[in-house]
N, C-alpha and C positions, 0 to 999 in steps of 0.2 A: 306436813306430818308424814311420817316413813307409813307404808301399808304393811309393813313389818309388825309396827308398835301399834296400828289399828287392831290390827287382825289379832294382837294378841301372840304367846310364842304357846302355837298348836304343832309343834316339831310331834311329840311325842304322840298327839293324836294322828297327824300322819303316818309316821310311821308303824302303829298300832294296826291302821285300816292299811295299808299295804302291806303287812303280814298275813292280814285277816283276809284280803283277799287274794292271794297267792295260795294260802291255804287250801281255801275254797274250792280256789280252779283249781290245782292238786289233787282234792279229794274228787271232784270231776272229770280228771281225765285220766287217774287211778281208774274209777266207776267206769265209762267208758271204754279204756282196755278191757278190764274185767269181763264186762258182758259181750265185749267182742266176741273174748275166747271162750266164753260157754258157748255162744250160740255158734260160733265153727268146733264145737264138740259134739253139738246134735242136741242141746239145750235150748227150747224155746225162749223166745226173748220174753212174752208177755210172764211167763211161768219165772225165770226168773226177776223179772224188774216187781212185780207187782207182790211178790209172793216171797222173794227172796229166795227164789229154791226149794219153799215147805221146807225148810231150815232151821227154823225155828226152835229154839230151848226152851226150856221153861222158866228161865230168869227173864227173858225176854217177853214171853208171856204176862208173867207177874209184874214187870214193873209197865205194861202198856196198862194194862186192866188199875193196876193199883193208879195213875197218874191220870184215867180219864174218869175215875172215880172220885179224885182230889180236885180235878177240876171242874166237875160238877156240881160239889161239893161247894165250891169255894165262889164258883158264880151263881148258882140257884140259893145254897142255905145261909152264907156269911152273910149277903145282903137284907133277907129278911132278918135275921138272927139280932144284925145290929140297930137295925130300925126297933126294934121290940125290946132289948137287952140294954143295949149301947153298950158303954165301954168292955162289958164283963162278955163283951162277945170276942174281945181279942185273947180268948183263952185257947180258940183253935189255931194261933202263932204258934203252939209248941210241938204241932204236928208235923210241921214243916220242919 
């Protein structure tokens, strides 16, 4: 038996994960120039790696705060909610 027809035809998942990671390294050695040249501008590197430059908007703001509120949410209260409720606890689905 061929390891072709074992293996299944995973073409497309290959090719997926090797976009996926070209991507990745991409947006990593973009990242890496990037802070090169701040920090031969006379920008600390921890100031910006850690901080992003105190750059920050207030969209960015809003959806950090709103998404570890949802996930808080979603691991401390759904699990009790559902224990005590059951099914009529998958009403918090349409917040998502």
């Amino acid at each position: 038996m061929s390891v072709a027809i074992m293996a299944g035809d995973r073409t497309g998942l290959y090719v997926l994960m090797g976009v996926y990671n070209v991507a990745i390294f991409s947006i990593a050695v973009y990242s890496y120039l990037s802070n090169t040249a701040q920090v031969a501008r006379g920008n600390r590197f921890v100031k910006t790696h850690f901080a992003a430059g105190k750059d920050f908007k207030a969209g960015v703001l809003f959806l950090t705060t709103f998404s570890t509120v949802f996930s808080g949410y979603t691991v401390v209260s759904v699990p009790d909610e559902a224990s005590g409720l059951g099914f009529t606890s998958v009403r918090w689905i349409g917040a998502v």
